[in-house]
PDB file of N, CA, C and O in Angstrom:
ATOM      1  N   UNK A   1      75.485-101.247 -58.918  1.00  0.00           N
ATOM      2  CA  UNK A   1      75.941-101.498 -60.269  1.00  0.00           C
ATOM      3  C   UNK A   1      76.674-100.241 -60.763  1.00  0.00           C
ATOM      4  O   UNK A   1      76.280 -99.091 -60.573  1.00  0.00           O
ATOM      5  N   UNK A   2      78.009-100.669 -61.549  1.00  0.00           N
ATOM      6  CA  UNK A   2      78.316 -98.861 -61.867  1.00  0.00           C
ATOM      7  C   UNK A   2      78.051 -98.887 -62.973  1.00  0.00           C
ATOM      8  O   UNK A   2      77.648 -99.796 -63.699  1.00  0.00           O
ATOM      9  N   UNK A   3      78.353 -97.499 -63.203  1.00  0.00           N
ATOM     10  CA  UNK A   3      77.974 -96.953 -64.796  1.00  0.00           C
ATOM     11  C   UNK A   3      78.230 -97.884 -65.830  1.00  0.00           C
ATOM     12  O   UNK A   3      77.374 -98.367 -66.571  1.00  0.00           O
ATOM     13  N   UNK A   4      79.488 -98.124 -65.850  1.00  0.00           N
ATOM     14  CA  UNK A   4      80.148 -99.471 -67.052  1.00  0.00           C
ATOM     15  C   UNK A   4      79.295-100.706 -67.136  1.00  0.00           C
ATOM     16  O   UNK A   4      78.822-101.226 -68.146  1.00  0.00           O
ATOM     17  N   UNK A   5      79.183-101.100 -65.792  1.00  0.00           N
ATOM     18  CA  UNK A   5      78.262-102.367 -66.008  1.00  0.00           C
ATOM     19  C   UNK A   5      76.604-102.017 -67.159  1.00  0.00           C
ATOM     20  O   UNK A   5      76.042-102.649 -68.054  1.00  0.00           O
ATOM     21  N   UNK A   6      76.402-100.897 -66.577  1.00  0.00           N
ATOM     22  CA  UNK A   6      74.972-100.355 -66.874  1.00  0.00           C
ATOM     23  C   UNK A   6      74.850-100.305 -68.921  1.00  0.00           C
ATOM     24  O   UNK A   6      73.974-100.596 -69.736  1.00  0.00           O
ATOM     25  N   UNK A   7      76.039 -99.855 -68.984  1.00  0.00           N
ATOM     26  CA  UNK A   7      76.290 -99.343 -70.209  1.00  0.00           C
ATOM     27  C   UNK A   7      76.462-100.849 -71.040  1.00  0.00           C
ATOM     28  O   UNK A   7      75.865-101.095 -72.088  1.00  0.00           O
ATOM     29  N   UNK A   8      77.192-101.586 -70.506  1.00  0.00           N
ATOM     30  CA  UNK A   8      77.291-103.028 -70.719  1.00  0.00           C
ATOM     31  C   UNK A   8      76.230-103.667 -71.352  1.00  0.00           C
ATOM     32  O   UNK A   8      76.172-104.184 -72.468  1.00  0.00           O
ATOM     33  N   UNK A   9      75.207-103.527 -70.265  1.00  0.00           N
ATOM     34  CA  UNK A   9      73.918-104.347 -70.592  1.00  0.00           C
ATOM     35  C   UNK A   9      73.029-103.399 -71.467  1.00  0.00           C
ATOM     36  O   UNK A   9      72.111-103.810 -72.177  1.00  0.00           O
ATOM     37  N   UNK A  10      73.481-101.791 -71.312  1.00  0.00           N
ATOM     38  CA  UNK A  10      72.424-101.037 -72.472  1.00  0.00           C
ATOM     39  C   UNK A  10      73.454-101.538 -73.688  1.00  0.00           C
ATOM     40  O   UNK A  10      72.471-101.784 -74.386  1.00  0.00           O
ATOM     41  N   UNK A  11      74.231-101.794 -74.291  1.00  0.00           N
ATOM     42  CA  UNK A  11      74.931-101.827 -75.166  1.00  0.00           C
ATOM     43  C   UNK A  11      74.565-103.229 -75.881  1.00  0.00           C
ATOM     44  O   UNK A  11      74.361-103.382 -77.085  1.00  0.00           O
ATOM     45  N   UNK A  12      74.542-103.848 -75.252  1.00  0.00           N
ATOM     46  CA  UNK A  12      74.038-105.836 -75.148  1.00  0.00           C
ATOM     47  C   UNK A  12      72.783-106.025 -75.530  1.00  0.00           C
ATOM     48  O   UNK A  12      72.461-106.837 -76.397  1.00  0.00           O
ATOM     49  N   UNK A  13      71.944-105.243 -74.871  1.00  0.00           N
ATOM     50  CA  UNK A  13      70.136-104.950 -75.695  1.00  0.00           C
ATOM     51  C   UNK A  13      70.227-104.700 -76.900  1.00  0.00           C
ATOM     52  O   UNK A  13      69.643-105.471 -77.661  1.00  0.00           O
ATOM     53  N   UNK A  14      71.085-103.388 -77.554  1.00  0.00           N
ATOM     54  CA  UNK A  14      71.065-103.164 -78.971  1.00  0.00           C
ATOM     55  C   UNK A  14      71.946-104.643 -79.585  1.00  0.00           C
ATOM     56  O   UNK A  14      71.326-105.492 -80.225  1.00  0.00           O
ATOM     57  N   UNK A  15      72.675-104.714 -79.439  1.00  0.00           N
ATOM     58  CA  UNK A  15      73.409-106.160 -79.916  1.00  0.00           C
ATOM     59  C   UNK A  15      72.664-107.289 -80.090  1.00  0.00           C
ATOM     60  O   UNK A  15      72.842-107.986 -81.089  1.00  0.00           O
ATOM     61  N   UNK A  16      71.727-107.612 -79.128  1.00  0.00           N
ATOM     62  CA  UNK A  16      71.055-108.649 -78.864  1.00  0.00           C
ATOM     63  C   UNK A  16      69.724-108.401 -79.846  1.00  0.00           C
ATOM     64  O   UNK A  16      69.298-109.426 -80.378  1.00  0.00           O
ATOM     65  N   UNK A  17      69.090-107.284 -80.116  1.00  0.00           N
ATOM     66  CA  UNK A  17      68.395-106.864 -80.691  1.00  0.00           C
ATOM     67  C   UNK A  17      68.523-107.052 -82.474  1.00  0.00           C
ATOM     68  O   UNK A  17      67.862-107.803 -83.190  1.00  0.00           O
ATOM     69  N   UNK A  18      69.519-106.171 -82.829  1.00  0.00           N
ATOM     70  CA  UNK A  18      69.998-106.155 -83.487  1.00  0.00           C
ATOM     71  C   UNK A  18      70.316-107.265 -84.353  1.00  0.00           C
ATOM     72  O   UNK A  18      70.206-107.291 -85.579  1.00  0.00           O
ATOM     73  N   UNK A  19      70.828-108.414 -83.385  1.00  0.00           N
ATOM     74  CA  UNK A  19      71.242-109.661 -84.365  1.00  0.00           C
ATOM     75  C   UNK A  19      70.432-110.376 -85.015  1.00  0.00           C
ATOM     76  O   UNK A  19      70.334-110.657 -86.210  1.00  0.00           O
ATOM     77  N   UNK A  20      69.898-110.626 -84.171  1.00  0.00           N
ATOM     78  CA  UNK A  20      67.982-111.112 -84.061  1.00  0.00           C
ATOM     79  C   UNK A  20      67.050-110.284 -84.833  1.00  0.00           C
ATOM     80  O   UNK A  20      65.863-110.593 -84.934  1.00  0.00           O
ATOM     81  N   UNK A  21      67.538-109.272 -85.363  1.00  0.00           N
ATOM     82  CA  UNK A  21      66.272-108.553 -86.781  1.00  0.00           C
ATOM     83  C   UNK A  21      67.981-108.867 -87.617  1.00  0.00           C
ATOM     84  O   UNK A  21      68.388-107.715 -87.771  1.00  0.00           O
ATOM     85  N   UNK A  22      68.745-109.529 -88.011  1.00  0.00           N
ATOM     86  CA  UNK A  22      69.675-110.510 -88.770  1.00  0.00           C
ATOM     87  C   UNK A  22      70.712-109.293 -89.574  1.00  0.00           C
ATOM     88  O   UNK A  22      71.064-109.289 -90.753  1.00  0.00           O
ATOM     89  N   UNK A  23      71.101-108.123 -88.296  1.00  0.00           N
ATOM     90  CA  UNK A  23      72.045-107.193 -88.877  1.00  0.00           C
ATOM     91  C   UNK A  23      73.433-107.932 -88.697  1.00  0.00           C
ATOM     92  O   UNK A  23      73.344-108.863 -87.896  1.00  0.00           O
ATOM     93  N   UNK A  24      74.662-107.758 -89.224  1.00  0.00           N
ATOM     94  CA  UNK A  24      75.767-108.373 -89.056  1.00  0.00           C
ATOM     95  C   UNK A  24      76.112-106.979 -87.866  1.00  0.00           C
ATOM     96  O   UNK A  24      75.516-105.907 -87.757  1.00  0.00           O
ATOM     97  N   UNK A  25      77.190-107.467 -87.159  1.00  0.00           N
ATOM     98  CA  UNK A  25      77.207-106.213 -86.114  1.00  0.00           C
ATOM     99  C   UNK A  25      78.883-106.346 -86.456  1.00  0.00           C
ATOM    100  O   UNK A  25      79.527-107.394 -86.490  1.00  0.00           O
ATOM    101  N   UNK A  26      79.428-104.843 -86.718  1.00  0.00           N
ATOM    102  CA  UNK A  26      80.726-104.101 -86.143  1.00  0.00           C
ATOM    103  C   UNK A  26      81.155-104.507 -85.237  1.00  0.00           C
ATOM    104  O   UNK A  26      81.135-105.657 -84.797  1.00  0.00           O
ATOM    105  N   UNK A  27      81.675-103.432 -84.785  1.00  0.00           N
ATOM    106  CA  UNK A  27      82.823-103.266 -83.077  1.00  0.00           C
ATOM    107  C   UNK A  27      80.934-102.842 -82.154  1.00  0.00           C
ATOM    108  O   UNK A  27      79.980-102.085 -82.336  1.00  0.00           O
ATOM    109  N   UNK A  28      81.333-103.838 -81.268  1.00  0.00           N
ATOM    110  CA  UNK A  28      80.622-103.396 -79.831  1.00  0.00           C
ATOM    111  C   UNK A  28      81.628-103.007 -78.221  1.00  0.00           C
ATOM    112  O   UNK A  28      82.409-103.659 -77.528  1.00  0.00           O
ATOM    113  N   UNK A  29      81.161-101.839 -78.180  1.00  0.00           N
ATOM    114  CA  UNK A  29      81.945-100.764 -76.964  1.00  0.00           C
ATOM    115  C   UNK A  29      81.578-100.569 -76.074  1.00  0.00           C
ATOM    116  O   UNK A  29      80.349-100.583 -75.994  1.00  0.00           O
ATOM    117  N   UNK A  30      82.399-100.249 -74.786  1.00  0.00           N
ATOM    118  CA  UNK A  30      81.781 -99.655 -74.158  1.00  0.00           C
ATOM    119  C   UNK A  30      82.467 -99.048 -73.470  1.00  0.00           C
ATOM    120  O   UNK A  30      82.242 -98.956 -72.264  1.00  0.00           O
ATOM    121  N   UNK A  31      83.887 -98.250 -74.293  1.00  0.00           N
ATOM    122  CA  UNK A  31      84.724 -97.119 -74.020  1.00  0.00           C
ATOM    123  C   UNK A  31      84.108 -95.653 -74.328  1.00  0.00           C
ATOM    124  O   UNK A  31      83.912 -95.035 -75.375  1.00  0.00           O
ATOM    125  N   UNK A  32      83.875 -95.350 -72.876  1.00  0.00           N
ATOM    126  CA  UNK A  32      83.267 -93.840 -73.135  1.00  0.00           C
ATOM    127  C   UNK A  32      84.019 -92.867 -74.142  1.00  0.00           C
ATOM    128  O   UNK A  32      85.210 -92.908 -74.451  1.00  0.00           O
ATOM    129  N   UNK A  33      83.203 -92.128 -74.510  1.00  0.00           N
ATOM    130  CA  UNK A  33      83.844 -90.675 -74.866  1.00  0.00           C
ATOM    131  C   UNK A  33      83.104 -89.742 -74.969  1.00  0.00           C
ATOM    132  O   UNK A  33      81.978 -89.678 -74.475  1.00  0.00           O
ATOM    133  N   UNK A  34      83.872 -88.558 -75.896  1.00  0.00           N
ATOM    134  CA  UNK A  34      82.695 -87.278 -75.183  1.00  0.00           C
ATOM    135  C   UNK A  34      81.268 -87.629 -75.916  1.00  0.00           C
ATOM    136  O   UNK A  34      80.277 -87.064 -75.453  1.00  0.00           O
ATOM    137  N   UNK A  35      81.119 -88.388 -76.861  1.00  0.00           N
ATOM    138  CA  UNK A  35      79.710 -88.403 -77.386  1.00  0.00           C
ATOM    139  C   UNK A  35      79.166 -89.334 -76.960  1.00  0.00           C
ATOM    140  O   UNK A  35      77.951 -89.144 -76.917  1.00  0.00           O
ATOM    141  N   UNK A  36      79.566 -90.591 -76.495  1.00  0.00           N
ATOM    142  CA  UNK A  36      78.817 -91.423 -75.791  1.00  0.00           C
ATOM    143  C   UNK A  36      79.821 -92.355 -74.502  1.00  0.00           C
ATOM    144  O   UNK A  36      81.023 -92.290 -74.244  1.00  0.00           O
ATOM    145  N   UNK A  37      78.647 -93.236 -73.864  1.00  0.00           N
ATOM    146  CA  UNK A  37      79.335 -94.191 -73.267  1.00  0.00           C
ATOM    147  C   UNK A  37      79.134 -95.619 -73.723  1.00  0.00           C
ATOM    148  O   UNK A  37      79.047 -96.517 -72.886  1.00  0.00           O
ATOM    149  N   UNK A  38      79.052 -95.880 -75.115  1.00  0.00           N
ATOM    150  CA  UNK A  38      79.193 -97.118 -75.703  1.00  0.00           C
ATOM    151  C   UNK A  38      78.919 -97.257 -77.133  1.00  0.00           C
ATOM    152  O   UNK A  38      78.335 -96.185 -77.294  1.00  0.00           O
ATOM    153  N   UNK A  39      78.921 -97.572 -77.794  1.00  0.00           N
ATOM    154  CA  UNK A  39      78.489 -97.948 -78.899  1.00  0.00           C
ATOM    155  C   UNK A  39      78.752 -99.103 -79.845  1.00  0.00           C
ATOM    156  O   UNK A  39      79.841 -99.676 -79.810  1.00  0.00           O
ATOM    157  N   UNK A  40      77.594 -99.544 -80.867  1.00  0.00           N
ATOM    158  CA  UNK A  40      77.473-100.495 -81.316  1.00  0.00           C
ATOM    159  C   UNK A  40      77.636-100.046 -83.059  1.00  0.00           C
ATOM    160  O   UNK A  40      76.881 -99.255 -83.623  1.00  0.00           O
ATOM    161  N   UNK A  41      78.621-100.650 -83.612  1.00  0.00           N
ATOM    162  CA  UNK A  41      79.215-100.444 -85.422  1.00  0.00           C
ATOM    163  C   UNK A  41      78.596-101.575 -86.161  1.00  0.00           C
ATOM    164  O   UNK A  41      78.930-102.750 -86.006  1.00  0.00           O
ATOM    165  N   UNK A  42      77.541-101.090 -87.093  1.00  0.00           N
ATOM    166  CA  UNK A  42      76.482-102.251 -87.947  1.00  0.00           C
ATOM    167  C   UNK A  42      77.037-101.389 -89.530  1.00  0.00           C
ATOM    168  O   UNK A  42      76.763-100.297 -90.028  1.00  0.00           O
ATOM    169  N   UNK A  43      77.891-102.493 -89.917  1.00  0.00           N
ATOM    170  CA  UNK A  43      78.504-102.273 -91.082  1.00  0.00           C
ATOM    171  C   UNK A  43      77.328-101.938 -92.336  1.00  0.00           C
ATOM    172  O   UNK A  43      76.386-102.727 -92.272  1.00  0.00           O
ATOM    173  N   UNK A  44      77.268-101.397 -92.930  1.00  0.00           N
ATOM    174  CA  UNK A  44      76.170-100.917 -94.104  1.00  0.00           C
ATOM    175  C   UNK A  44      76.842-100.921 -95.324  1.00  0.00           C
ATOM    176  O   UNK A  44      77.776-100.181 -95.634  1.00  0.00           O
ATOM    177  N   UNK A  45      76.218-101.962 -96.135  1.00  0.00           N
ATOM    178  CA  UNK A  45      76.787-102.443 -97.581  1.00  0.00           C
ATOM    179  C   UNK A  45      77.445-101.087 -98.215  1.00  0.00           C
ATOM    180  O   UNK A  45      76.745-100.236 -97.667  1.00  0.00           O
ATOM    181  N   UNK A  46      78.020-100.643 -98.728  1.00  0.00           N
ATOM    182  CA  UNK A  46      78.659 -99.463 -99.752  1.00  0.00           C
ATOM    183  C   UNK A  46      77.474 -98.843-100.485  1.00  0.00           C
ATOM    184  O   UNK A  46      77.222 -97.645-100.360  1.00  0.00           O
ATOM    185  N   UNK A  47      76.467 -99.970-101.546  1.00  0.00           N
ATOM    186  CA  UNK A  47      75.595 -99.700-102.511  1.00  0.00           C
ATOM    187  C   UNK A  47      74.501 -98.911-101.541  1.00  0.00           C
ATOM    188  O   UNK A  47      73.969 -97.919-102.040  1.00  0.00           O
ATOM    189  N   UNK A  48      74.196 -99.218-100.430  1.00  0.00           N
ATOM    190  CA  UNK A  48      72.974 -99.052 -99.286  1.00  0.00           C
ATOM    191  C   UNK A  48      73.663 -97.376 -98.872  1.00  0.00           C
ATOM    192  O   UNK A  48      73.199 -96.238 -98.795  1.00  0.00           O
ATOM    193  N   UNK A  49      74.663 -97.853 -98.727  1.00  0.00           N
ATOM    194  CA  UNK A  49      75.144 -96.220 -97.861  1.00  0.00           C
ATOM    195  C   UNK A  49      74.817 -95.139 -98.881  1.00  0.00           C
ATOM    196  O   UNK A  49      73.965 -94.312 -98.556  1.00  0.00           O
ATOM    197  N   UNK A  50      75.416 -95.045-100.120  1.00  0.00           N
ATOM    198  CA  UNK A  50      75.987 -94.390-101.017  1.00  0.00           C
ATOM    199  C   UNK A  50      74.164 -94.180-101.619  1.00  0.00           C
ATOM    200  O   UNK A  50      73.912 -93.355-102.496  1.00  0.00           O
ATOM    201  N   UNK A  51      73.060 -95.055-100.984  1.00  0.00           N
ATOM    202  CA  UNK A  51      71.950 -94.516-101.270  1.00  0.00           C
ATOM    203  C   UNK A  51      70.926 -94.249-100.448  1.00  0.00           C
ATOM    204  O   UNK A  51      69.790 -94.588-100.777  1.00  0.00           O
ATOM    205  N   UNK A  52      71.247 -93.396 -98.875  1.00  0.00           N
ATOM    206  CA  UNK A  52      70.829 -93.450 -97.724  1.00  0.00           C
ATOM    207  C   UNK A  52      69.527 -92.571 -98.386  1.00  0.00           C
ATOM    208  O   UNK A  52      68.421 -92.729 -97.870  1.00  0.00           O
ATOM    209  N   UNK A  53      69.616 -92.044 -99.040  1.00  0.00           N
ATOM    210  CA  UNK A  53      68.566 -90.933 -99.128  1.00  0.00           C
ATOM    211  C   UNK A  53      67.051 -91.014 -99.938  1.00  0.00           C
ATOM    212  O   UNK A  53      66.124 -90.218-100.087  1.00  0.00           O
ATOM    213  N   UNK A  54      67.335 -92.476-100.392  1.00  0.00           N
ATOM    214  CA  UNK A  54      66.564 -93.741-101.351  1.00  0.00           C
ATOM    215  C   UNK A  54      66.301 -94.724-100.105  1.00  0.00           C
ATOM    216  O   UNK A  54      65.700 -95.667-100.620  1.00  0.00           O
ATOM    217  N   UNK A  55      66.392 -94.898 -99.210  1.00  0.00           N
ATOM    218  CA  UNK A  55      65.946 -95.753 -98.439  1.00  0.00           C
ATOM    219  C   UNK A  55      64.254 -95.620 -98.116  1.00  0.00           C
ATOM    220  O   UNK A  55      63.676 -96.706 -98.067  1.00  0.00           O
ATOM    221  N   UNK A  56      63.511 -94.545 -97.921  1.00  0.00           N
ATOM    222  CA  UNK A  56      62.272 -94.661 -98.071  1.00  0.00           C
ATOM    223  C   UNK A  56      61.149 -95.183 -99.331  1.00  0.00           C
ATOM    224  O   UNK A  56      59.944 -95.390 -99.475  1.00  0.00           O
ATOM    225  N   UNK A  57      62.446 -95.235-100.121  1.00  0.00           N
ATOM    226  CA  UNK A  57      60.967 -95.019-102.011  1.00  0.00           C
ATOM    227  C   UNK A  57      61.414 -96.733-101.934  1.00  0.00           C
ATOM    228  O   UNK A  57      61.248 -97.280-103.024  1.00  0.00           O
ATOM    229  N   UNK A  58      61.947 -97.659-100.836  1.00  0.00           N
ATOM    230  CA  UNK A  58      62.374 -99.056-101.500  1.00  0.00           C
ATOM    231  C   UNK A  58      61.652 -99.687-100.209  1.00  0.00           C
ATOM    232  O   UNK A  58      61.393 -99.050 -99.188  1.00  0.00           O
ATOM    233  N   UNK A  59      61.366-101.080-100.432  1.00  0.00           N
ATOM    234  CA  UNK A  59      60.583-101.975 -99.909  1.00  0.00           C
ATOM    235  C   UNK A  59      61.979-102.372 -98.467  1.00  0.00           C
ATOM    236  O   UNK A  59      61.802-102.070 -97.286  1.00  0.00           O
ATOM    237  N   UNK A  60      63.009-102.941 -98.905  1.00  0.00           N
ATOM    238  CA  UNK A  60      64.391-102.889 -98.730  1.00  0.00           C
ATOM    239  C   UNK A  60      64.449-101.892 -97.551  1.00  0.00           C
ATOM    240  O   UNK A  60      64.530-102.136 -96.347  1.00  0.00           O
ATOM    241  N   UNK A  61      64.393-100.839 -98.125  1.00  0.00           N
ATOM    242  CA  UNK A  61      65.160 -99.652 -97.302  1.00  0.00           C
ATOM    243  C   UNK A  61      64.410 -99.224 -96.013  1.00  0.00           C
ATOM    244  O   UNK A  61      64.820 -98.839 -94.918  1.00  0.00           O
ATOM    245  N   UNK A  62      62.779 -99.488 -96.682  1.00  0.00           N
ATOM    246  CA  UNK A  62      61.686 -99.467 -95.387  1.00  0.00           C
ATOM    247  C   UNK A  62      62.204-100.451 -93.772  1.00  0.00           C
ATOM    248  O   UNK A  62      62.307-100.117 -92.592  1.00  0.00           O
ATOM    249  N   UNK A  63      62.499-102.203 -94.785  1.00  0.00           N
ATOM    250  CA  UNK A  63      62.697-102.999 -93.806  1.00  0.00           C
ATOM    251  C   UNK A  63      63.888-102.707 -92.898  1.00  0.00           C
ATOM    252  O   UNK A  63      63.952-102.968 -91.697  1.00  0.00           O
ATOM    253  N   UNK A  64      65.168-101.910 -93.931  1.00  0.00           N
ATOM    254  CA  UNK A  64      66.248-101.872 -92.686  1.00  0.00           C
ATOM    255  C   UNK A  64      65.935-100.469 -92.125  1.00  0.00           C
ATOM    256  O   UNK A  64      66.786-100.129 -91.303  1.00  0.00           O
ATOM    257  N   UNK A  65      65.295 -99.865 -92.259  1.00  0.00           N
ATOM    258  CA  UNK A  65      65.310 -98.117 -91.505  1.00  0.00           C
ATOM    259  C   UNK A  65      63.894 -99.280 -90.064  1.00  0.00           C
ATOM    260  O   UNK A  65      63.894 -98.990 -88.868  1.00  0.00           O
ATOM    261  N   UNK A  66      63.499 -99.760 -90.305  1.00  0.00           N
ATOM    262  CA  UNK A  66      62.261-100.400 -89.235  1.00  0.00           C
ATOM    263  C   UNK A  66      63.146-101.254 -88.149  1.00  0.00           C
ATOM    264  O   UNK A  66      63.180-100.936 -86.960  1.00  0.00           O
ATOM    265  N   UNK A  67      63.950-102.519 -88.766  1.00  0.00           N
ATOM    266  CA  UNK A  67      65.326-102.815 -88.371  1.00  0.00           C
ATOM    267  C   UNK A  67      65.968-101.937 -87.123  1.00  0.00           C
ATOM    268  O   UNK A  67      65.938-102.295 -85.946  1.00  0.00           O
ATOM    269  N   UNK A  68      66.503-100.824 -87.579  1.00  0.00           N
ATOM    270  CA  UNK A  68      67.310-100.477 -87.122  1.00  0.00           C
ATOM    271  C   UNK A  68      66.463 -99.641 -85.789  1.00  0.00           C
ATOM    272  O   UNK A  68      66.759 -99.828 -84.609  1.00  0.00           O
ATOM    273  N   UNK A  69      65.160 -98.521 -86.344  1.00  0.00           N
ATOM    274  CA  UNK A  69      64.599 -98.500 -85.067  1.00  0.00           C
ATOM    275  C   UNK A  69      64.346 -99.304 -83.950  1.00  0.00           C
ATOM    276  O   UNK A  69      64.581 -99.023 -82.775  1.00  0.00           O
ATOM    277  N   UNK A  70      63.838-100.350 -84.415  1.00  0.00           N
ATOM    278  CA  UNK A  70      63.618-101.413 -83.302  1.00  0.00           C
ATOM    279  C   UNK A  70      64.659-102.024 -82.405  1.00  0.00           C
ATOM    280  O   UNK A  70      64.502-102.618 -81.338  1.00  0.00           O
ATOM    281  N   UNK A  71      65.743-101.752 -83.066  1.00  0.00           N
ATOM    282  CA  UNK A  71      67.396-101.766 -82.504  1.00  0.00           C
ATOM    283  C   UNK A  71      67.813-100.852 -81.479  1.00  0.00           C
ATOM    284  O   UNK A  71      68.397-101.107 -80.425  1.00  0.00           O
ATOM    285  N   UNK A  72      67.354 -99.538 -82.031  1.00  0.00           N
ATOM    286  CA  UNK A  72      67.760 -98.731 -81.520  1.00  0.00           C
ATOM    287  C   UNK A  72      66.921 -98.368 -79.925  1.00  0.00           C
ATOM    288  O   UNK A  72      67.313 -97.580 -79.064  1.00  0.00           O
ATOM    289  N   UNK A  73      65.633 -99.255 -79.899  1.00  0.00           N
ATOM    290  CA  UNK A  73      64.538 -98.998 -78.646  1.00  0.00           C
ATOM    291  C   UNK A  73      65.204-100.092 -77.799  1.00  0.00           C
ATOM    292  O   UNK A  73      65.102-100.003 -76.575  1.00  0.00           O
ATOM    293  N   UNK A  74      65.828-101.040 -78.306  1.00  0.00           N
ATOM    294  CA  UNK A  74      65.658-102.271 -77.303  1.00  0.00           C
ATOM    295  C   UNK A  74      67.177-101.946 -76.837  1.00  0.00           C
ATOM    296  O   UNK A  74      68.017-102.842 -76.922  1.00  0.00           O
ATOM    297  N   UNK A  75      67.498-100.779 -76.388  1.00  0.00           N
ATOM    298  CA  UNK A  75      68.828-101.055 -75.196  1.00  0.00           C
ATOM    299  C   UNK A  75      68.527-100.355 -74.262  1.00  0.00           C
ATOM    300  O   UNK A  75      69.245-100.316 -73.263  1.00  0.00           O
TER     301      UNK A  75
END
């Protein structure tokens, strides 16, 4: 299997993951570069971004920071 394929299916776990805890998903990659060899773009509302630092004191912010770990294990 080469690298690309590999990256493929690690890239496809977070995707697959991801959709399924009901994130809308970005661009999915798997054009290397120097920081990675793939990646997955999960668009984040404006109001959510602009209050990343409030995501712990909210019920909300708990569920998508839990979300997104669990995203982030399954590739």
């Amino acid at each position: 299997m080469t690298e690309r394929t590999e990256t493929a299916y690690h890239e496809a776990g977070h995707a697959v993951a991801l959709y399924a805890l009901g994130f809308d998903l970005g661009d999915v990659s798997i054009v290397a570069s120097e920081e990675h060899l793939g990646l997955i773009g999960i668009p984040i509302d404006k109001a959510l971004a602009d209050r990343l630092d409030m995501l712990k004191f909210s019920e909300d912010g708990e569920t998508f920071i839990v979300r997104r770990i669990a995203g982030v294990f399954a590739g």
